[in-house]
ROGU-195414 format. One line per field, with one value per residue (C-alpha): x, y, z. Coordinates in Angstrom, 1 decimal, always signed. Layout:
x: X/...
y: Y/...
z: Z/...
END
This chain:
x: +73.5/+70.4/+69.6/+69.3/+66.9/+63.5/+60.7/+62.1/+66.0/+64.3/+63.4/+66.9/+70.5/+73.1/+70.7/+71.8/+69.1/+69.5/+67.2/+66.5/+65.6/+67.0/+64.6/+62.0/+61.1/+63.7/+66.7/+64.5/+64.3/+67.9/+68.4/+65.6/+67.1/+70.5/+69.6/+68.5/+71.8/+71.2/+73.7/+72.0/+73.0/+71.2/+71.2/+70.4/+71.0/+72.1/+75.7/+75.6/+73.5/+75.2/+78.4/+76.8/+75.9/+78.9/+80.3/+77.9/+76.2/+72.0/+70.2/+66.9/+65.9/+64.5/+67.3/+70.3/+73.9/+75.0/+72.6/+73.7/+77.4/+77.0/+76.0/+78.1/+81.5/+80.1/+79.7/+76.0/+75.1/+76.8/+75.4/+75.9/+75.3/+76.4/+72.9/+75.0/+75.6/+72.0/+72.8/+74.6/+71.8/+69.1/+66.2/+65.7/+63.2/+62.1/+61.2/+60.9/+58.3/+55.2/+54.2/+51.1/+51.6/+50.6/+47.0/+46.9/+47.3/+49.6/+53.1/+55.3/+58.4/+60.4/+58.9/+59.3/+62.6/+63.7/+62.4/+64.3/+67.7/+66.9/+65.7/+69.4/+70.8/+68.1/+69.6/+67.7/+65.4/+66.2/+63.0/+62.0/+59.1/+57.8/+56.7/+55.9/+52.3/+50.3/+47.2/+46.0/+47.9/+51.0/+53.3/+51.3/+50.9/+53.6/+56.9/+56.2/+56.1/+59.7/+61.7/+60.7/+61.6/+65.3/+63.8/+63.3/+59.4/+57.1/+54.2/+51.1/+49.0/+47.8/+44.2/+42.8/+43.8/+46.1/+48.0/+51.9/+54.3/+58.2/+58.5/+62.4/+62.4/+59.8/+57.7/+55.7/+54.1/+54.4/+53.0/+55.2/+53.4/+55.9/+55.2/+58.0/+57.7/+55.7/+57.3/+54.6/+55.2/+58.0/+58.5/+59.3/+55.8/+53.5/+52.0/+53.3/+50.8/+52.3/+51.3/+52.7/+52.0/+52.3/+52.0/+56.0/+56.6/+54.5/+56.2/+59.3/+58.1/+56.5/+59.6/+61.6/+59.7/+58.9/+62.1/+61.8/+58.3/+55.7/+53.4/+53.2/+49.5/+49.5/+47.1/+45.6/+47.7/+49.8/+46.6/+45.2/+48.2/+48.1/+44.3/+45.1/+47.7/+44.9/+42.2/+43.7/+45.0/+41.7/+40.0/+41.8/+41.6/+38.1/+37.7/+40.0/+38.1/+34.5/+36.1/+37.7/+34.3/+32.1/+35.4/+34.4/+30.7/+31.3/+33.0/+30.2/+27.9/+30.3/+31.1/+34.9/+35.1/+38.4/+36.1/+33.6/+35.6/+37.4/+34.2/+33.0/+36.2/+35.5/+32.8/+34.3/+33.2/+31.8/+34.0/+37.6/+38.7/+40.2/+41.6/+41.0/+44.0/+45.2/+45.2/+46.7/+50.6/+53.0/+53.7/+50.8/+47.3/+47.2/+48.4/+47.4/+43.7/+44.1/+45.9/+42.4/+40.3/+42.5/+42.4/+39.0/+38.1/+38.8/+36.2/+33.8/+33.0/+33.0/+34.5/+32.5/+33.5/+37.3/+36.7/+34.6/+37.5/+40.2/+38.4/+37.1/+41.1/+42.7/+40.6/+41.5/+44.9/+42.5/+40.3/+43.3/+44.4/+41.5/+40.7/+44.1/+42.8/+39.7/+41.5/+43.5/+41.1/+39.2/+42.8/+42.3/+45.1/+45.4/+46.7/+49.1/+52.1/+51.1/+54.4/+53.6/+55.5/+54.0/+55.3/+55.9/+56.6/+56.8/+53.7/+53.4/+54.4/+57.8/+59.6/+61.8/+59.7/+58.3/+56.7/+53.4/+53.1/+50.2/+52.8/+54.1/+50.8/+50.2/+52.8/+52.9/+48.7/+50.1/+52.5/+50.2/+48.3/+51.3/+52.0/+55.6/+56.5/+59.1/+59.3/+60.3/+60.6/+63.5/+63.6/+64.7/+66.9/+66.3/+64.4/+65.4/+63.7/+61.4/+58.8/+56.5/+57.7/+60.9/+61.5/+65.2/+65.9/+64.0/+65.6/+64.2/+63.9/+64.5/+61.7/+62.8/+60.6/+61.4/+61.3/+57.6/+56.2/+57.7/+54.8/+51.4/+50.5/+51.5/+50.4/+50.5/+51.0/+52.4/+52.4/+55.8/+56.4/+59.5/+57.0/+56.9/+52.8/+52.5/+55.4/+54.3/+51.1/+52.1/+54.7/+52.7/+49.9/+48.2/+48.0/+46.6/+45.8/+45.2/+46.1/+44.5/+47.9/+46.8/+44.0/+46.1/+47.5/+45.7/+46.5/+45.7/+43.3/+41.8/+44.8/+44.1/+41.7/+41.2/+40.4
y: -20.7/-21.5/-24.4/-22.2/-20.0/-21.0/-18.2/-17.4/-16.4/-13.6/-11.7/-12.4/-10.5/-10.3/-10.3/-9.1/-7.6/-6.2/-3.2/-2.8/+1.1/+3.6/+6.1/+7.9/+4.3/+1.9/+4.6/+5.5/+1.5/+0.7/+3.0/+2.0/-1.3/-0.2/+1.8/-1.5/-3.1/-4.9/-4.8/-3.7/-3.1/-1.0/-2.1/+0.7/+0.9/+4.7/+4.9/+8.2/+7.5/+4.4/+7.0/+9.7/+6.6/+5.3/+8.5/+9.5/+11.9/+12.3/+13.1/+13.2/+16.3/+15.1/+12.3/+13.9/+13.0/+12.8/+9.9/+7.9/+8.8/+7.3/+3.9/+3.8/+4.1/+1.6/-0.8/-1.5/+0.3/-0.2/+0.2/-1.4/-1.6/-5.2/-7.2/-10.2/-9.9/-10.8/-14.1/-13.1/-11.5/-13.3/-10.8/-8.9/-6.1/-4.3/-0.5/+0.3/+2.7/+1.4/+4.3/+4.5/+4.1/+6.9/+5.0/+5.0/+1.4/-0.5/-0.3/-2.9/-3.2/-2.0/-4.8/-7.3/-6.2/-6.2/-9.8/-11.1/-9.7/-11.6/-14.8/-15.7/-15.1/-16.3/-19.0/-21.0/-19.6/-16.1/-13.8/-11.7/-8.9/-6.8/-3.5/-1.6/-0.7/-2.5/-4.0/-7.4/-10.6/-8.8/-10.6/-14.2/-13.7/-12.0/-11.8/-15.6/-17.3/-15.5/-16.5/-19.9/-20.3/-21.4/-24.4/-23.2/-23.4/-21.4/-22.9/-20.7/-21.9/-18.4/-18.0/-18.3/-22.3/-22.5/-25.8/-24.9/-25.9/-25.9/-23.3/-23.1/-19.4/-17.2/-14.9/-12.0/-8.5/-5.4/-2.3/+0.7/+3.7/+6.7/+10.1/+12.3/+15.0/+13.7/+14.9/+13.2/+9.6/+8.1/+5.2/+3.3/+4.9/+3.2/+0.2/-2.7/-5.3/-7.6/-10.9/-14.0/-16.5/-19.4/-19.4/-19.3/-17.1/-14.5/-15.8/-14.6/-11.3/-10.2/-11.2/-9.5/-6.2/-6.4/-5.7/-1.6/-0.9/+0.1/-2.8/-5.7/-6.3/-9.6/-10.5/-14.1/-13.4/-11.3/-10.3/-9.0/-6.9/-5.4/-4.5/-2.7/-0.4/+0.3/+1.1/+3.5/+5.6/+5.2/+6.5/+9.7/+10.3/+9.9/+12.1/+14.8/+14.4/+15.7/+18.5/+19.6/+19.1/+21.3/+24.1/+24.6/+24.7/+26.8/+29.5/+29.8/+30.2/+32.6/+30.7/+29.7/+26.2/+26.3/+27.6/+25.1/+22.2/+23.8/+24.1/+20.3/+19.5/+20.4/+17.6/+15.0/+12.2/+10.8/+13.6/+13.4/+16.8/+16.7/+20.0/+20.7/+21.8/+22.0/+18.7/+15.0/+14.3/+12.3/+8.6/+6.9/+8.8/+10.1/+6.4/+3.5/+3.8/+3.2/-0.4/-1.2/+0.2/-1.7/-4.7/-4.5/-5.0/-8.8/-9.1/-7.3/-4.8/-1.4/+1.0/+4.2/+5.9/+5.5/+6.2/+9.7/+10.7/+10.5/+12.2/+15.4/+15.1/+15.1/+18.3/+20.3/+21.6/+22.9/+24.6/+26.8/+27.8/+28.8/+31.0/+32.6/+33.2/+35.0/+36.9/+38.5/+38.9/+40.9/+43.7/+43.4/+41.1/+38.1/+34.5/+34.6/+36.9/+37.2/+36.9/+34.2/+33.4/+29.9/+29.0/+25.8/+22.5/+20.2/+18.1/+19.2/+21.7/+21.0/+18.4/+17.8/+15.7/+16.1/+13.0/+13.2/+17.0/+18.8/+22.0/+20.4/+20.1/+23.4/+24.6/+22.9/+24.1/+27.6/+27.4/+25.7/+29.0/+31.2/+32.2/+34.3/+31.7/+31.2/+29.4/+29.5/+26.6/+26.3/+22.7/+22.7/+25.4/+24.1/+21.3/+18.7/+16.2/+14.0/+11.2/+13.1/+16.8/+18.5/+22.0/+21.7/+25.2/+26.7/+27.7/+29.2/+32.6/+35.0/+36.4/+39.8/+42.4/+43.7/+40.5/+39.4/+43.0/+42.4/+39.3/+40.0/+37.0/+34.7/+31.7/+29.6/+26.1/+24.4/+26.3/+26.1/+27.1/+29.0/+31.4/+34.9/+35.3/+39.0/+40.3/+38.2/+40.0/+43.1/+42.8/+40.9/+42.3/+39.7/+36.6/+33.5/+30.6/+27.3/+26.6/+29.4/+29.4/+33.9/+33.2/+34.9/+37.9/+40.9/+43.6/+43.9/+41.7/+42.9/+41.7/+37.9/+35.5/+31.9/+29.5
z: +48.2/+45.8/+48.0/+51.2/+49.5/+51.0/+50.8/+55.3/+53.5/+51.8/+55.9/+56.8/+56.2/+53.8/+51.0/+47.4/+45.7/+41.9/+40.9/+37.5/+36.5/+38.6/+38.6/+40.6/+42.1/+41.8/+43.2/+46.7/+46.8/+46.2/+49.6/+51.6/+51.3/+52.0/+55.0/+56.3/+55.8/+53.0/+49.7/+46.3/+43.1/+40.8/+37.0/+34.2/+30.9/+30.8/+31.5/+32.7/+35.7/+36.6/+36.7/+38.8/+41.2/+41.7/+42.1/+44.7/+43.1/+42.4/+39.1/+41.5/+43.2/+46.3/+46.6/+48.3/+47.3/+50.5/+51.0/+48.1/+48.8/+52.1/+50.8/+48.2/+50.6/+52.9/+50.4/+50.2/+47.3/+43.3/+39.8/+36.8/+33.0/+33.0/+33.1/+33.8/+37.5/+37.9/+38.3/+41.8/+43.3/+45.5/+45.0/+41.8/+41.5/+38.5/+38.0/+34.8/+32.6/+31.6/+29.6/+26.5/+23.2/+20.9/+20.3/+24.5/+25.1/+27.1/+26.1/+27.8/+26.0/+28.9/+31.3/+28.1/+27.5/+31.1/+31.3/+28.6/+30.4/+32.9/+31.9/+30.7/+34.3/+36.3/+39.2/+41.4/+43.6/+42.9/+43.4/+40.8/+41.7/+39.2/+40.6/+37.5/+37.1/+34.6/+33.7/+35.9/+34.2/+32.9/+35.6/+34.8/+31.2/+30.0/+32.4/+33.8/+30.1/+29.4/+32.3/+32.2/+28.9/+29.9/+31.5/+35.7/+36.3/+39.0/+38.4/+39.0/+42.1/+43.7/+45.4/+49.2/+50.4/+47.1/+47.2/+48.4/+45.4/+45.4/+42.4/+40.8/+41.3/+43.1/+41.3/+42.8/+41.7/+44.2/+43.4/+43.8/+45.9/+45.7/+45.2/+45.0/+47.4/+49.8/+52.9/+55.5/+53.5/+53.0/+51.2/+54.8/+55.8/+53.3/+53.3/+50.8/+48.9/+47.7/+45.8/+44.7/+41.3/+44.5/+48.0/+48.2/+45.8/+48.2/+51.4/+50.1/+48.9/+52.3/+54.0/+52.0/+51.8/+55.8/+56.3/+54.8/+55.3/+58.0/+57.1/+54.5/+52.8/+51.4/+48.7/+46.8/+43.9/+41.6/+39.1/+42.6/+43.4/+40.0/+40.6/+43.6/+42.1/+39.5/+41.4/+43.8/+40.5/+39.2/+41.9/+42.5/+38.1/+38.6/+41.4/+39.3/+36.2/+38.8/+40.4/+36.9/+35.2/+38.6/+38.2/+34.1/+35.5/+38.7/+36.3/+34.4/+37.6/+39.4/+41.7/+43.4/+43.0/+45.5/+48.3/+47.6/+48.0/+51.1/+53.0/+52.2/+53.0/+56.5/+57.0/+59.1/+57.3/+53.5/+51.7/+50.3/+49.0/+44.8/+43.6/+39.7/+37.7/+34.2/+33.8/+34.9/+35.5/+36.5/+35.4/+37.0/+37.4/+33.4/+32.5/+34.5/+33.7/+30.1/+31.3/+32.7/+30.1/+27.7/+29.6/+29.9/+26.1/+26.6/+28.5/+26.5/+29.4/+28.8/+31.4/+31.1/+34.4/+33.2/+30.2/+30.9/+32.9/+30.9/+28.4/+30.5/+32.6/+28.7/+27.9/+30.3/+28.8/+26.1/+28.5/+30.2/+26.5/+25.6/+29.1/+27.8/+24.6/+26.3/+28.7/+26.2/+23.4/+26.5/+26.4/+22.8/+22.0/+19.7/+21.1/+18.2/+18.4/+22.3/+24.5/+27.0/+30.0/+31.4/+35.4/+36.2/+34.0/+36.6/+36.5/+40.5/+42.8/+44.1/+42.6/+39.3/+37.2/+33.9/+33.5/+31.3/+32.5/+31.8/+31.2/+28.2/+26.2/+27.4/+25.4/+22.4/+22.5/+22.9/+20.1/+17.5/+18.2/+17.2/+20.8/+21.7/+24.6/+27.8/+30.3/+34.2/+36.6/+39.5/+39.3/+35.2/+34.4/+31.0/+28.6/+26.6/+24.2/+25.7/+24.4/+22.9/+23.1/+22.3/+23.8/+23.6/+22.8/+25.9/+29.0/+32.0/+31.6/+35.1/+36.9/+37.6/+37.7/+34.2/+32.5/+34.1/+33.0/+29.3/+28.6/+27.6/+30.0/+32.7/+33.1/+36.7/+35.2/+38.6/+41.9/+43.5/+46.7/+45.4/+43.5/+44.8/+43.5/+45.0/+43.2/+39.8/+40.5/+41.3/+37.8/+35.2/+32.9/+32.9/+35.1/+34.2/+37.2/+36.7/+40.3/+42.8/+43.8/+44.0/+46.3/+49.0/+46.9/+47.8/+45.6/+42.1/+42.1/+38.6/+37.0/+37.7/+35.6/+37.3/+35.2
END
């Protein structure tokens, strides 16, 4: 089989490809590639999810069961523990955290880790893609190095008119673009770049991804691929760090930053609209410009603009807790010993994930200040210990009418749909919006402070 595996196998059929992290990226990949007919099996370390898969069930909101299910009876779709079945696929894909350290640099011991399950099982001309974000050389520098250590070479040959070289195994970098809950893109909709350490080595990845999405974008080389991913996170935390920094101003001017951006939102051209909030989650816009940043000190270069935004995008948490502070020192109530219900942890409207969260540091501000807190969110009936927070004895308190009138304060962390706002209004003492997600509630209008 090895010998039939010229960069043209990878567009074809009967492909097995091996996913390794089946998360919020790697699981909607495992069944794009399934829907297309191809077989995939999905490695994780946590045997619970690899149970639930092969049961046909989800762990992922937005992912139904029935989809899963489907695949998994028809035979295109399995997951394993057993890192040794590598060796039987032909493509194998990794999705795995690249999260910060607590000193906010780079931590890669998942993509290091992952590598070194491989590198054991890697067969002759397998393709191995990296799709976890990172800083530019990760895939060259770091993953390359450890899977040639058993001896199979891909030697490194990318660039515009790079000489074509017969590599061992193929070797690419693809960055992943999902956002969960995105209903007008899919993962089939959106583009793919994709770039190779050779010429091959990129052949195969295009083919391979051409056959799931809209459009393949190939680029010179894997360090390019990994400079795309970067800059299009950069530019929307940059963006979010100026409309956070004009909404602290406009408050202080009297004016509605929401309005302001909706009307220069209307000019047809030169203008993207950013919405402020209470700061940056999910697992790539609060993270991936630290990888740069980081990156960036070998080359003795300075990135100012990056910098400046993660620091005025990291402060806002602070802001919102201390508008809370001032709205209730204005009833003549202390912070501390304040009941506090906050809505929403999701780090967005809509979806189940808690992934860096602005919610979280929200409370653990709130309760460093002595606050009386709950909790409500549809999507997490309760919390659990996580990274860098551990709310494990919260649950998601009811919002009937009784219980929202019993807090001193509500706070609008993430604006789900599901959220009745006129009746919170109309209950609460006290509302607290970090979202505008009131601008269309009517009535008691004097209850609401936006911050």
């Amino acid at each position: 089989m090895s010998a039939e595996r010229n960069p043209e196998f990878f567009s074809g059929k009967g492909i097995k490809i091996g996913i390794i992290g089946c998360g919020y990226v790697g699981l909607p990949l495992a069944l794009r590639f399934s829907d297309v007919g191809q077989h995939v099996t999905g490695f994780d370390l946590d045997k619970t999810k690899v149970e639930k898969l092969n049961a046909g069930q989800t762990y992922i909101q937005h992912i139904p069961a029935e989809k899963i299910r489907e695949h998994v009876q028809a035979k295109r779709f399995d997951a394993t523990t057993d890192f040794r079945r590598l060796r039987d696929m032909d493509a194998i894909l990794i999705c795995v955290p690249t999260p910060l350290d607590e000193r906010r640099e780079p931590d890669l011991t998942y993509v290091e880790q992952t590598a070194k399950s491989i590198a054991p099982n890697l067969q002759r001309r397998q393709l191995v893609v990296l799709e976890s974000t990172t800083y530019p050389g990760t895939t060259e520098e770091l993953v390359l190095p450890i899977l040639e250590a058993g001896g199979l070479k891909c030697p490194v040959s990318a660039g515009i008119g790079a000489s074509e070289v017969q590599p061992d195994f193929y070797l690419a970098f693809s960055p992943e673009r999902e956002d969960p809950g995105n209903k007008q893109y899919g993962l089939a909709q959106i583009p793919k770049v994709v770039g190779g350490v050779n010429p091959a080595s990129g052949r195969a990845a295009a083919g391979l991804y051409a056959q799931i999405v809209s459009r393949v974008v190939p680029v010179s080389s894997t360090r390019a691929a990994e400079m795309v991913k970067l800059l299009e996170n950069i530019f929307r935390c940059v963006n979010i760090a100026l409309v956070n920094e004009l909404k602290q101003l406009s408050l202080r001017m009297g004016l509605d930053i929401w309005e302001v951006i909706d009307s220069a939102a209307t000019k047809p051209f030169g203008f993207m609209p950013f919405y402020p909030g209470p700061g940056l989650g999910g697992h790539c816009i609060p993270v991936d410009p630290y990888y740069l940043s980081w990156k960036a000190r070998e080359y003795d270069f300075a990135t100012r603009f990056i910098e400046l935004a993660g620091e005025i995008n990291t402060e806002m948490p602070y802001h919102v807790v201390n508008a809370v502070a001032a709205a209730l020192n204005q009833r003549e109530k202390s912070i501390k010993g304040s009941k506090i219900l906050v809505l929403g942890v999701a780090y967005k409207k809509d979806v189940d994930d808690l992934r860096e969260s602005p919610s979280l540091k929200l409370l653990e501000l709130l309760a460093e200040k002595g606050a009386d807190l709950d909790y409500n969110d549809p999507y997490f009936p309760k919390l659990f210990k996580m990274r860098h927070y551990d709310f494990s004895d919260k649950r998601s308190v009811e919002l009937a009418p009784k219980n929202v009138a019993s807090y001193d304060c509500v706070l609008i962390a993430t604006d789900h749909s599901a959220y009745d706002y006129n009746a919170i209004v109309r209950d609460a003492k006290l509302v607290v919006d970090s979202r505008n997600a009131t601008r269309r509630v009517k009535e008691h209008r004097e209850k609401i402070v936006n911050c």
